[in-house]
C-alpha positions in Angstrom: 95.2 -122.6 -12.8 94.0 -122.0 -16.1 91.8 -118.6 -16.2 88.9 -117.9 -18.2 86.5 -115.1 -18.3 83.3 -116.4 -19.6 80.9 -113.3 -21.0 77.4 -113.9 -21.9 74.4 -112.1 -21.0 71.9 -115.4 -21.1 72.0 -117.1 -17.9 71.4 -120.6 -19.1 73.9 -120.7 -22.1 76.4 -119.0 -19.5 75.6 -121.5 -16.6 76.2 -124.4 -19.3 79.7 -122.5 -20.4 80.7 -122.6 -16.9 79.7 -125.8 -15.6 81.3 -127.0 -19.3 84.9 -125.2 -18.5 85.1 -125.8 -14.5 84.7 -129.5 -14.9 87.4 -129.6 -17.7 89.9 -127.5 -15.1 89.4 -124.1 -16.0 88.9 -121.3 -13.1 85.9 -119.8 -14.5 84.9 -115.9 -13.9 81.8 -115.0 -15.7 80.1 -111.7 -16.2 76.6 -111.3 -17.8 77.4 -108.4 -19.5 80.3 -106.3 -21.6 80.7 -103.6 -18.6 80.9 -106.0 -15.8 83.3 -108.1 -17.6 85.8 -105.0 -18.6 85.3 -104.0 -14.6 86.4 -107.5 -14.1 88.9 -107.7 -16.7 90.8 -104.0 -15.5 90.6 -105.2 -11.8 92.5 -108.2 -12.7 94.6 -106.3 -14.3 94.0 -108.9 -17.5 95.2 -111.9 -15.8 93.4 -114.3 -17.5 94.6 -117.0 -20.6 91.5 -117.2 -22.3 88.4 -114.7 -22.8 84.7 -116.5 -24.3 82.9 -113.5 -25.9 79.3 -113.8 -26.7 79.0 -111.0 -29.8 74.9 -110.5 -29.6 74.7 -108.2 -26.1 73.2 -104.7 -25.3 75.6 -102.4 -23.9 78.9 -103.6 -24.8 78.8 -105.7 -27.5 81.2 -108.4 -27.8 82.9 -106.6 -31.1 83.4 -103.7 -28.7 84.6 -106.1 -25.9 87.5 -108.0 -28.0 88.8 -104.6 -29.0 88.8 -102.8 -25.8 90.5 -106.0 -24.1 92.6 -106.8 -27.3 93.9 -103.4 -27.0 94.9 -104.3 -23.1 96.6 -107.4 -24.0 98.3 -108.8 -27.1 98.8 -112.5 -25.2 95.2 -112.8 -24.2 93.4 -115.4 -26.5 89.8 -114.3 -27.5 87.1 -116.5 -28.7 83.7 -115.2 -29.8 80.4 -117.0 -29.4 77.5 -116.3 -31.8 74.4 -117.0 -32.4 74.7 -116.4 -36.3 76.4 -118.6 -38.6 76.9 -115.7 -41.0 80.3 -115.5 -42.5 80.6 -111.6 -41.8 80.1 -112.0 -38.4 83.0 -114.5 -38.0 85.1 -112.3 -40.4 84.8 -109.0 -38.0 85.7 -110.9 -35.0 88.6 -112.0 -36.4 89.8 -109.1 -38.3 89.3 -107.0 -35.1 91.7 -109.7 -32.9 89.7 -112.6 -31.7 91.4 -115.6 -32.0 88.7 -117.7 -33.1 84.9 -118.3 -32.9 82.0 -120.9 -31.8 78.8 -120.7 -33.5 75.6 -121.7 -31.2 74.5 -124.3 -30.7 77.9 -126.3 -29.9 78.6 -129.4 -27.6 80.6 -129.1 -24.6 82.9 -131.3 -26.3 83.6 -128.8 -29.3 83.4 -125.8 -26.8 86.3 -127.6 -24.1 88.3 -128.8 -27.3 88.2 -125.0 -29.0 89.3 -123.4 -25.5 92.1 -125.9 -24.8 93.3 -125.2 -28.7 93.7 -121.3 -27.7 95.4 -122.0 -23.9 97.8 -124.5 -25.5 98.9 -121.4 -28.0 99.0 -119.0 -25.1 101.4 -121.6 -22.8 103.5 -122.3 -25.5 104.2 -118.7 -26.4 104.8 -117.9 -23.1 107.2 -120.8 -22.4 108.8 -119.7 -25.3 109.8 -116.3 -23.9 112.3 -118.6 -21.9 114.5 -118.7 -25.5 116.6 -115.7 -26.5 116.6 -116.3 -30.1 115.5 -114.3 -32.4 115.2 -114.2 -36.8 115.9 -111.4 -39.1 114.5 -111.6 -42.4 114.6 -108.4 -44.6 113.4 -105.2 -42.3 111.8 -107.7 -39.9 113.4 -109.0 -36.6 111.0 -111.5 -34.3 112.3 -112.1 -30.7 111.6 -115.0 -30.0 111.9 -114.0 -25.9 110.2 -111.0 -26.1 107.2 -112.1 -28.2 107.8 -109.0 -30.4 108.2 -108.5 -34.3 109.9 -105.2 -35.1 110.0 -103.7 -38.9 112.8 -101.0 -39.4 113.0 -100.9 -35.5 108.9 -100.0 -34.7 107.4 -103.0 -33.0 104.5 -104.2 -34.9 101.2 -105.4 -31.9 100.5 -109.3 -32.8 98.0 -111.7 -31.2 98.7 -114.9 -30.1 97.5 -116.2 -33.8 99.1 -113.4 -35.0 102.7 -114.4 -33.6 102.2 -118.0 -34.4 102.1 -117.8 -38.0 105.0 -115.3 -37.9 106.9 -117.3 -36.5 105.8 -120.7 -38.5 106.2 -118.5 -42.0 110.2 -116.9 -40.3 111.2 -120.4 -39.7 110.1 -121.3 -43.2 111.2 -118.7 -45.5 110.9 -118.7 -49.0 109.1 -122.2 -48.6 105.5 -122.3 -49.9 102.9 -123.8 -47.2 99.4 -124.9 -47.7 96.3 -123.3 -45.6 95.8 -126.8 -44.3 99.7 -127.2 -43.2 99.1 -123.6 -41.7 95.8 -124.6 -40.1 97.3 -127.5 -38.4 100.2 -126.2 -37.4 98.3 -122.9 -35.9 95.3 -124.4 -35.2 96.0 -128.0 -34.1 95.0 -131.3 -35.5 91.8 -130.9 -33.4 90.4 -127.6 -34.7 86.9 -128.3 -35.8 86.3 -124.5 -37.1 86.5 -123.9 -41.3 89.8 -123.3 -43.0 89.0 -119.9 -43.8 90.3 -118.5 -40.7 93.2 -119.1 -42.4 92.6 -116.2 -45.1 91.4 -113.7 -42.7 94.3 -114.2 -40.6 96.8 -113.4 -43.1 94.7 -110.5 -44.3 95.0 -109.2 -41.2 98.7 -110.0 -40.6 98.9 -108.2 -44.0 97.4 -105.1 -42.9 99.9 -104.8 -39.9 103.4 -105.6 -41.9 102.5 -104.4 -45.1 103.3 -101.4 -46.7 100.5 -101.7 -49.0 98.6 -104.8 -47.8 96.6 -105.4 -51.1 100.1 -105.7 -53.2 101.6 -107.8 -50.0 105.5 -107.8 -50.8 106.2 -110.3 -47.9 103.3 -112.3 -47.2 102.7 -114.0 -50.7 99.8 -115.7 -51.9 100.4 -118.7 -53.7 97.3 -119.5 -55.9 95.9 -122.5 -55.2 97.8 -123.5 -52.6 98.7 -121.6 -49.7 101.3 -118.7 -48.9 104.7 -118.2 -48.5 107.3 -115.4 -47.1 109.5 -113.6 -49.0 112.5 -111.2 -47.0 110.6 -108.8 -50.0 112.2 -106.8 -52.7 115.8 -106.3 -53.1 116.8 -102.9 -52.7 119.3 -101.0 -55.7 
């Protein structure tokens, strides 16, 4: 069964979530607040897929909620729901390990198809675990089995996102790919969210593998295009 823990503190947008979700074959636990649903979430012992976050709660906020349950699980996908169309709003969930975001008001047709998106990432990375490959590139090594990218032998924490476009860039080395090939790829051809969450992505990927993230030596930006990894600098 695909599991979903639905958190919103309005009773009508969280009756409409979970009507939405159980009728497209998700099992469905909400909580109306952020401390019920990290009661829920620790009783469970995290075994859920997919985790709706609304941002805008008292108590708990959902910022607060995607970092205390990001920091319980890596495989987890996150998506925020907000109220605000802000940029900054969508920015901070992502930078903080959401997965992606819904802006209110949405259709149950965009909500179902941006859920699926995020449980189709988290199947396929766990299916494959199943393969014991792995890629070395520079003082990187991603295990494909394990899910786990080490630099110089420390395992570096990655997202489902997070691993995705590790492993998309690993098995594309030195090649240049466009934010839309990336978004697609990532994303799926079905992603109806902006191609931004591209950017932030790899700024936060950055932040994580970088020694200095804002003069990235493996993650390269190529200008007006896209990116492209690099095994980085030779060494004398």
């Amino acid at each position: 069964m695909k599991r979903i823990l639905v958190v919103e503190d309005e009773d009508a947008i969280r009756d409409f979530v979970v009507i939405n979700l159980q009728r497209a074959g998700y099992d469905v636990t909400p909580a109306a607040n952020g401390e019920e649903a990290l009661r829920i979430f620790e009783e469970q012992q995290g075994n859920f897929d997919v985790a709706l976050l609304d941002i805008m709660m008292p108590g708990i906020d959902g910022f607060t909620l995607c970092k205390k349950i990001r920091a319980q699980s890596s495989t987890i996908g996150i998506i925020m729901l907000s109220a605000k169309s802000q940029e900054m709003d969508k920015v901070n969930g992502l930078m903080i390990g959401a997965d992606d975001y819904v802006t209110k008001p949405f259709s149950p047709s965009e909500l179902t198809a941006r859920v699926d998106a995020i449980h189709r990432r988290v199947t396929m990375t766990s299916q494959r675990q199943e393969q014991p490959d792995e890629i070395i590139s520079g003082p990187f090594i991603l295990n494909l089995k394990s899910r786990m990218l080490s630099k110089n032998g420390k395992v570096i924490d990655l997202t489902q996102v997070e691993y995705q476009i590790m492993d998309f860039f690993l098995h594309n080395q030195n090649v240049a790919l466009e934010r839309s090939e990336i978004l697609k790829k990532v994303w799926g051809d079905n992603y109806f969210g902006d191609i931004k969450i591209v950017d932030v992505n790899i700024r936060r990927l950055r932040m994580k593998i970088e020694d200095e993230p804002s003069s990235p030596q493996y993650l390269l930006t190529v200008w007006g295009f896209g990116y492209k990894w690099t095994a980085g600098p030779k060494e004398s």
